[in-house]
VEXZA-306500 format. One record per residue: x, y, z of N, C-alpha, C, O, CB in turn. Coordinates in steps of 0.1 Angstrom, whole numbers, plus 2048, in hexadecimal, padded with zeros to 3 digits. Glycine has a CB too. Layout:
<recs>
XYZXYZXYZXYZXYZ;...
</recs>
This chain:
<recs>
F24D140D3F2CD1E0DBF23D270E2F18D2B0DDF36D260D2;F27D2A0EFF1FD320FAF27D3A0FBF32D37101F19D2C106;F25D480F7F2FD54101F26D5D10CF1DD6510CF38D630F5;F2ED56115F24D5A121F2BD69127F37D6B127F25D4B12E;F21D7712EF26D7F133F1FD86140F14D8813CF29D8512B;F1FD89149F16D8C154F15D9D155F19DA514EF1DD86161;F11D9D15BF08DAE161F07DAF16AF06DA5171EFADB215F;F05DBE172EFCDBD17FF05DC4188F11DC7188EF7DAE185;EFBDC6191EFDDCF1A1EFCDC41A8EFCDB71A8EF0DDB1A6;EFBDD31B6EF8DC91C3EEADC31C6EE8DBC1D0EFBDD01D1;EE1DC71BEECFDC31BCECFDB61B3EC5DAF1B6EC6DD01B2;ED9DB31A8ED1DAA1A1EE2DAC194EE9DB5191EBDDB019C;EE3D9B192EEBD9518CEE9D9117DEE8D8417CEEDD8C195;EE9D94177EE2D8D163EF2D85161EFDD8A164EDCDA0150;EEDD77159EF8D7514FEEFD70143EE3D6D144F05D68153;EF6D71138EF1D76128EF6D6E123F02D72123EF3D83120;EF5D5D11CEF9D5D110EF5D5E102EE9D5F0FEEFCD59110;F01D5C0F7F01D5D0EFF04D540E5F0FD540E1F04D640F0;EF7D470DCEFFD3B0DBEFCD3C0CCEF0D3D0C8EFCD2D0E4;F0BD390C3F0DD350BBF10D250B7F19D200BFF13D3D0B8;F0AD1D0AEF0ED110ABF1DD180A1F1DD2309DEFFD070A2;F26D0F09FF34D0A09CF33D0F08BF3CD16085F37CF609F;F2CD0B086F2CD0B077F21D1D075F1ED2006AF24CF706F;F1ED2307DF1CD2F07AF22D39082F1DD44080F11D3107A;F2DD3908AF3AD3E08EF3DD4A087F3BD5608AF45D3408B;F42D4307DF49D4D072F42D5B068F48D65064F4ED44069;F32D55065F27D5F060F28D69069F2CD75066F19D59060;F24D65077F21D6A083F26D72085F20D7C088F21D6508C;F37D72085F47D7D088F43D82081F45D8E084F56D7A087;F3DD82072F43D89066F36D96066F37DA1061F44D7D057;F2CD9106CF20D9E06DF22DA707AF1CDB107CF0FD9906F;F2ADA3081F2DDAC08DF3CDB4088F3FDC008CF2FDA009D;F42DAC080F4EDB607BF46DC0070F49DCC06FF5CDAC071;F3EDBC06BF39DC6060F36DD106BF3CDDB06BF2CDC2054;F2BDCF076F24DDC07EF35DE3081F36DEE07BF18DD6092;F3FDE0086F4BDE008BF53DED07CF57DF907DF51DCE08C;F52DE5073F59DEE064F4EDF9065F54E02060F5ADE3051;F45DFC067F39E02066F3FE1006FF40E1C06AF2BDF806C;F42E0D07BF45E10089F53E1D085F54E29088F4CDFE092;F5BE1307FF69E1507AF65E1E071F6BE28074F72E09073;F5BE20066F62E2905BF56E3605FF5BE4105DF60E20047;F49E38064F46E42069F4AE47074F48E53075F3DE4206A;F50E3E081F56E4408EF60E42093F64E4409FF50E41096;F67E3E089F77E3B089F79E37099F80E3C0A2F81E4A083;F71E2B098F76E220A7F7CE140A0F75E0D099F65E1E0B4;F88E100A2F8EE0809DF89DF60A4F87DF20AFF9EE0E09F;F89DF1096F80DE4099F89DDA0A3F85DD00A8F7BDDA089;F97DDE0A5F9ADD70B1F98DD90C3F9ADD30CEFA7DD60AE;F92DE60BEF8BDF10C9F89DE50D0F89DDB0C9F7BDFB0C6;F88DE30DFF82DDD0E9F71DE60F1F71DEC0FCF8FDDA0F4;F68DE30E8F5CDE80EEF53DE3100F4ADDC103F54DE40E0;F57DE8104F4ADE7111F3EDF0114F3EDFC117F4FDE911E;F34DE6113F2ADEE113F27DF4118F21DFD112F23DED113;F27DF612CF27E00136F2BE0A134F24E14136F2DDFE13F;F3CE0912EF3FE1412BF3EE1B122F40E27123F46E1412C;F3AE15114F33E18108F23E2510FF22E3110FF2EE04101;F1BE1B112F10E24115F12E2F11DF0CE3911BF07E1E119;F1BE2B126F1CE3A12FF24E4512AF22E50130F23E3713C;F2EE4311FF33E4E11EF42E4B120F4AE51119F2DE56126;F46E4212AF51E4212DF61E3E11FF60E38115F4FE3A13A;F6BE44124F72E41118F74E44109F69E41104F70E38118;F7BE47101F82E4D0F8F80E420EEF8CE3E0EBF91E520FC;F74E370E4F79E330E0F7CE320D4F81E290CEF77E2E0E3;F77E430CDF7DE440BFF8DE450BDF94E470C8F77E510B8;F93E450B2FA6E470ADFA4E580A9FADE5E0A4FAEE3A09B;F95E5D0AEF92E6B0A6F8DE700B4F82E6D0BAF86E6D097;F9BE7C0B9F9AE7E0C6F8EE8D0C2F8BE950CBFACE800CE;F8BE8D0B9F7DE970B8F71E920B4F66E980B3F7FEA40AF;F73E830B1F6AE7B0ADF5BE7D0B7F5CE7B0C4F72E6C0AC;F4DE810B1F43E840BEF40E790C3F37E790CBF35E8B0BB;F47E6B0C0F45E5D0C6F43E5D0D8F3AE590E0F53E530C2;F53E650D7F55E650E1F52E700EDF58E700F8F5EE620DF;F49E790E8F45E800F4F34E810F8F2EE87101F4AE8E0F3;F2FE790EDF20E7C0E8F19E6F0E9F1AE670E0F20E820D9;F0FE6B0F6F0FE5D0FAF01E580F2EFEE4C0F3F0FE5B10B;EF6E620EAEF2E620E3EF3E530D5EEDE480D2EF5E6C0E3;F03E5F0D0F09E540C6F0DE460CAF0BE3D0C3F14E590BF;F12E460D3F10E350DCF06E2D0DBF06E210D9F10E360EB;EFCE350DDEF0E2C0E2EE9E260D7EE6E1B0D5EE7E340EC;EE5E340CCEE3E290BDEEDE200B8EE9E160B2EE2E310B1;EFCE200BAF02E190B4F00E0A0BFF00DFE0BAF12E200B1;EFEE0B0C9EFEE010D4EEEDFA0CEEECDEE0D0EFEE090E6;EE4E020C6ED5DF90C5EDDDEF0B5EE0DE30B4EC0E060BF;EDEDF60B0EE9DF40A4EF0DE70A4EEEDDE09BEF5DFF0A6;EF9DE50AFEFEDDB0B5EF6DD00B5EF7DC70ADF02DDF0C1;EEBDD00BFEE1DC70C5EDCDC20B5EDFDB70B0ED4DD00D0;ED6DCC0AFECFDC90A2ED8DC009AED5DB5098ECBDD8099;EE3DC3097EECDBA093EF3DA7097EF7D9E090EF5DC2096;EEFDA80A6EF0D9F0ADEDED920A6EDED870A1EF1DA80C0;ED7D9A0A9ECCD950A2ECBD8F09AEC6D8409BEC6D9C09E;ED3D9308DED0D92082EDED87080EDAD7F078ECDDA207A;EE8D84083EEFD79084EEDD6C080EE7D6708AEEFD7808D;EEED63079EE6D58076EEBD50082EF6D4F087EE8D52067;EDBD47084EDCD3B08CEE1D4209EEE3D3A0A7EEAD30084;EE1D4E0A0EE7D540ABEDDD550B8ED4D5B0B4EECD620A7;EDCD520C3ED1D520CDED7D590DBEE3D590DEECBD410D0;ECDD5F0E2ED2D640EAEC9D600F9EBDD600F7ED3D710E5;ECCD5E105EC8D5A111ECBD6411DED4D6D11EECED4F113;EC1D62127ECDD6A12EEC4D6713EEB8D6A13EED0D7E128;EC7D63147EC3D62155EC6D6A15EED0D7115DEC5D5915A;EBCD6C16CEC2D76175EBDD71180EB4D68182EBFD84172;EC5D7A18AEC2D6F19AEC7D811A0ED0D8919CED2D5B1A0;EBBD801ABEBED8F1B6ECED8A1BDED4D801BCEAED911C8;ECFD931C1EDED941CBEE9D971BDEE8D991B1EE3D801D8;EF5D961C5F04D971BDF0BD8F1C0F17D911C3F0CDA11BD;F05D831BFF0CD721C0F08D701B3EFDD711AFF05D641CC;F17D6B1ABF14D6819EF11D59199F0CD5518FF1ED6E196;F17D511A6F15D431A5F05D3B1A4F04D3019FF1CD3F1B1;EF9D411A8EF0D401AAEEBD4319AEE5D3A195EECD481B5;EECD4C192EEAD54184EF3D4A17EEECD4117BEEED67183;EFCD4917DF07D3D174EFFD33176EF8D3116DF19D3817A;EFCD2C180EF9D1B17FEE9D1917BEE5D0E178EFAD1418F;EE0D2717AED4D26177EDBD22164EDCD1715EEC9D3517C;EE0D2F15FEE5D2C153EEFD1F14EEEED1B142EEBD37152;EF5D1A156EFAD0D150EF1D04151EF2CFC148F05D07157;EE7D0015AEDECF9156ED4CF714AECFCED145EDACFA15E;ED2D08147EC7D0713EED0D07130ECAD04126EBBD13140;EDBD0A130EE4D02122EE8CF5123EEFCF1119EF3D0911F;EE6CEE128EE4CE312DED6CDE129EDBCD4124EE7CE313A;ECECDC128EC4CDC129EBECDF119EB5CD8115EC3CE4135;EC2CE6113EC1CED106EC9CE40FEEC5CE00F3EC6CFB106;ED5CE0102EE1CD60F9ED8CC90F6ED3CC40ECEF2CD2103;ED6CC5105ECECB4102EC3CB70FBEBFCAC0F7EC8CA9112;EBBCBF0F8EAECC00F4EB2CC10E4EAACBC0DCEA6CCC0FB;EBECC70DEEC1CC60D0ECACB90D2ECBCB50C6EC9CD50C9;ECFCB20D8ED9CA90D5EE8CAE0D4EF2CA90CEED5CA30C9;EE8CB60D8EF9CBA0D5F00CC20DFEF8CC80E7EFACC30C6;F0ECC40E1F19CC30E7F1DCD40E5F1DCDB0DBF24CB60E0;F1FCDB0F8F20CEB0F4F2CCF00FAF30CE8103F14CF40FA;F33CFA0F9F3FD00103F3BD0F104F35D160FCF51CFE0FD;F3FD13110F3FD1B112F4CD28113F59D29112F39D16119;F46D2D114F52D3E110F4FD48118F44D4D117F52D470FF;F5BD4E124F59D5812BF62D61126F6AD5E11DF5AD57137;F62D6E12CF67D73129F74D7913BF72D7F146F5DD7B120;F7DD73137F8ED7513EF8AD6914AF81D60149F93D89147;F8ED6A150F93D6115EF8BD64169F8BD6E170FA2D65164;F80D5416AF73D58176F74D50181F69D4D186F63D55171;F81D4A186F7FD4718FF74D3D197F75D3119BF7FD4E18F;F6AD48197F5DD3E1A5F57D35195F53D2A196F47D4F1B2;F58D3C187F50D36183F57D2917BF51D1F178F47D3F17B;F64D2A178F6CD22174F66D13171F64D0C167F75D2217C;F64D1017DF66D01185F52CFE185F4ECF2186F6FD0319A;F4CD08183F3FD02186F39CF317EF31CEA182F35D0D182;F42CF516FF39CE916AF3CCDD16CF36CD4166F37CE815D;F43CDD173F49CCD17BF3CCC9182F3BCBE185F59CCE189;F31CD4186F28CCF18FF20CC5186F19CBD18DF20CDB194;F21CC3177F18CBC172F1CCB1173F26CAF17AF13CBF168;F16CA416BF13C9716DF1DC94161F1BC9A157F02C9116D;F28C8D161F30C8A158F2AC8114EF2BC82142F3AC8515C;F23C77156F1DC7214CF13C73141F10C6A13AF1BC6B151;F0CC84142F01C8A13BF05C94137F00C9912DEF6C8C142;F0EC9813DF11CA8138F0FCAA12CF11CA0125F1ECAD13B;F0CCB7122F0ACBA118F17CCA116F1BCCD10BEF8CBC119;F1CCD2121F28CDC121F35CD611FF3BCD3129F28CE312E;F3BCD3115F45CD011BF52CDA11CF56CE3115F47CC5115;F58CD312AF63CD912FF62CE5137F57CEA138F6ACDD125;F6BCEA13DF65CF7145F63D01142F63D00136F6BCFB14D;F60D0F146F5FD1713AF6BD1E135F75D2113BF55D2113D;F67D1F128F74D27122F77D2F121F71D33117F78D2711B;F82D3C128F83D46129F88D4911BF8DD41113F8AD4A133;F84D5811AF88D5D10CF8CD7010EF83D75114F77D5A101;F94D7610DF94D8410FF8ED8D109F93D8E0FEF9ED8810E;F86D9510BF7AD9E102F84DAA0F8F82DAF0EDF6DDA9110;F93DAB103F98DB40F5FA2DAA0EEFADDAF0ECFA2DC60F9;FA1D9C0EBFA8D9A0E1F99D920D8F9BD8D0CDFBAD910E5;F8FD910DCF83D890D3F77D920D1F72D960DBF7ED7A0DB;F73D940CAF62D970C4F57D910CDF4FD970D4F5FD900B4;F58D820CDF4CD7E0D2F4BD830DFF3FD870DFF4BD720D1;F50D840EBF50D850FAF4DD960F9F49D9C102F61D80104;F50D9C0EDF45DAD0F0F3ADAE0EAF32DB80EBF4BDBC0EB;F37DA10DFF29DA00D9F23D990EDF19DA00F1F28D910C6;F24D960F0F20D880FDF1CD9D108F12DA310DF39D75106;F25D9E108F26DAE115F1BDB510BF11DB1110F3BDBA116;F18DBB104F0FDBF0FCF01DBB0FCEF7DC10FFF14DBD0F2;F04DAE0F9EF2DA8101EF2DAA113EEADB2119EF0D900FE;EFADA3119EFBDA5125EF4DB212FEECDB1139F08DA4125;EFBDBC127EF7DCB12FEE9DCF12BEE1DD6132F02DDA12A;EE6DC711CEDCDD1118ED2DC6124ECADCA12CED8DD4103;ED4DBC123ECCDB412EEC5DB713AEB9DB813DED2DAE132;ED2DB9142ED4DBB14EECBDC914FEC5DCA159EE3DBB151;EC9DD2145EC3DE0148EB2DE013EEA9DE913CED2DEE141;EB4DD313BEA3DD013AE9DDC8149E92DC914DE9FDC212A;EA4DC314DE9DDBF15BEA1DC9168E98DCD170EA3DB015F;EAADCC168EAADD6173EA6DE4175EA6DEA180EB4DD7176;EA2DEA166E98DF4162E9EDFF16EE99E02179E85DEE162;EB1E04167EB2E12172EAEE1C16FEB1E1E163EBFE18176;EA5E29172E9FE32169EA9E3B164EA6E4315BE96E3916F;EB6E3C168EC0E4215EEC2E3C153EC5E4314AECDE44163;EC1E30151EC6E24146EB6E2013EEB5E16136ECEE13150;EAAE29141E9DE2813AE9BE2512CE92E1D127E96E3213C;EA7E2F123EABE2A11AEACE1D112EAAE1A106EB0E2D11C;EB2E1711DEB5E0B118EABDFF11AEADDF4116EC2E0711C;E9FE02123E9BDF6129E93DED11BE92DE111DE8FDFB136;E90DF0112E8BDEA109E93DE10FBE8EDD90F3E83DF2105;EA2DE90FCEAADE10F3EAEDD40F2EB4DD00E8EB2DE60F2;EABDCA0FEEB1DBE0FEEA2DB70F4EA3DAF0EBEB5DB7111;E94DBD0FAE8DDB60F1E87DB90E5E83DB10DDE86DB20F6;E88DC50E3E85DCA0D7E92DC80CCE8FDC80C0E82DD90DB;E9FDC60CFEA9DC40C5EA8DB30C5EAADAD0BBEB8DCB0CA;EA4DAE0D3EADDA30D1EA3D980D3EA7D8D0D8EBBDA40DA;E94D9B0CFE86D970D4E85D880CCE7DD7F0CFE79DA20CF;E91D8A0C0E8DD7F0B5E94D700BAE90D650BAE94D840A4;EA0D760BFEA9D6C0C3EAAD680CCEB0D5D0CDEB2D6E0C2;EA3D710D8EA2D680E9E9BD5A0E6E92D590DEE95D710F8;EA4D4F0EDE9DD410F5E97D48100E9AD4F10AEA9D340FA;E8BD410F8E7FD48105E7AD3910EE73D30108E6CD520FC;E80D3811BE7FD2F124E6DD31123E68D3C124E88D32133;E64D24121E59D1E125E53D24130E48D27131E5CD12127;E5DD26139E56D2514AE57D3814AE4ED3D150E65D1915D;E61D42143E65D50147E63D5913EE64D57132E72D52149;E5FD63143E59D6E13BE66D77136E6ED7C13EE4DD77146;E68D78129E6CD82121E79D7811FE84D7F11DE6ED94129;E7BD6C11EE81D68122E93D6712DE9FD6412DE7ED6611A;E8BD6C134E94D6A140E90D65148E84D6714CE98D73146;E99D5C14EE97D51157EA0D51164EACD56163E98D45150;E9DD4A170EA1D4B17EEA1D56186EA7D56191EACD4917F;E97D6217FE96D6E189E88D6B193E7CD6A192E93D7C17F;E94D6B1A0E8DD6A1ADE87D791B8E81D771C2E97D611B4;
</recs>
């Protein structure tokens, strides 16, 4: 399983995934629900909460049930709970994380670098991958028809999934941002520029040919 999620401005586009094999699925949910019950019983943010990280780090939004809760006005407490997150994501069994980037805000260019190199990763272990977005993409829908039926290693098109009814597609947005703000290094977001590899240093597929592993930045 790939849950794939994207990033980015009008400078520069990141998509991030996040791949679990089938038979560690369920470990996987179950350490991200614990960071989640963790979440719940000191910040009384409820684990069906729908977390976004943009809005998470910036401040925006109400997401404790404790309308004096300091969750929610103090972006501080966000931001450890957000390394928190990452650290957790880490520590996941069997769990890997990727992520490519391409200048401009064409996402088709950033998608097809990434379907290739999961592609590419499947034939090299021998085995068969799907993918997972998060809601209804349209341009990206239809891309994996571009491959070779007779080789392909993705199967099917990608599969949408909704981030507020699933876990995995805000574990996937979570790597994603912290990504996107290790390569595009905004100096308001300085903060963050070291969390994708310092939390998540153990678990990047580090492409051969790209440094820090990120790959297709032109």
């Amino acid at each position: 399983m790939f849950y794939v999620d994207d990033s980015g401005d009008e400078r520069l586009t990141t998509f991030s995934a996040v791949s679990v094999p089938a038979q560690s699925w369920t470990r996987g949910l179950d350490s991200w629900l614990g960071w989640r019950r963790d979440l719940l019983a000191t910040h009384d943010v409820e684990v069906r909460t729908r977390l976004h990280a943009a809005d998470w780090v910036t401040g925006r939004g109400r997401p404790s049930s404790d309308a004096a809760a300091p969750i929610n006005v103090r972006k501080p407490i966000r931001w450890h709970e957000y390394v928190r997150a990452l650290g957790t994501i880490a520590a996941m069994p069997d769990v890997e994380v990727m992520t490519v980037a391409a200048v401009g805000d064409q996402r088709k260019p950033a998608y097809r670098v990434l379907m290739h190199w999961i592609e590419e990763l499947l034939l090299a272990v021998d085995d068969l991958g799907l993918v997972v977005i998060d809601g209804d993409n349209p341009e990206l829908r239809t891309m994996h028809r571009e491959l070779d039926i007779a080789t392909r290693r993705i199967v099917e098109d990608p599969w949408k999934r909704d981030a507020r009814e699933s876990q995995w597609p805000q574990i996937a947005d979570f790597v994603a941002h912290a990504a996107f703000q290790s390569i595009v290094r905004r100096k308001s977001r300085a903060f963050m520029w070291e969390w994708y590899e310092q939390q998540l240093g153990s678990v990047i597929v580090r492409d051969p040919g790209a440094r820090s592993g990120i790959r297709g930045l032109t």
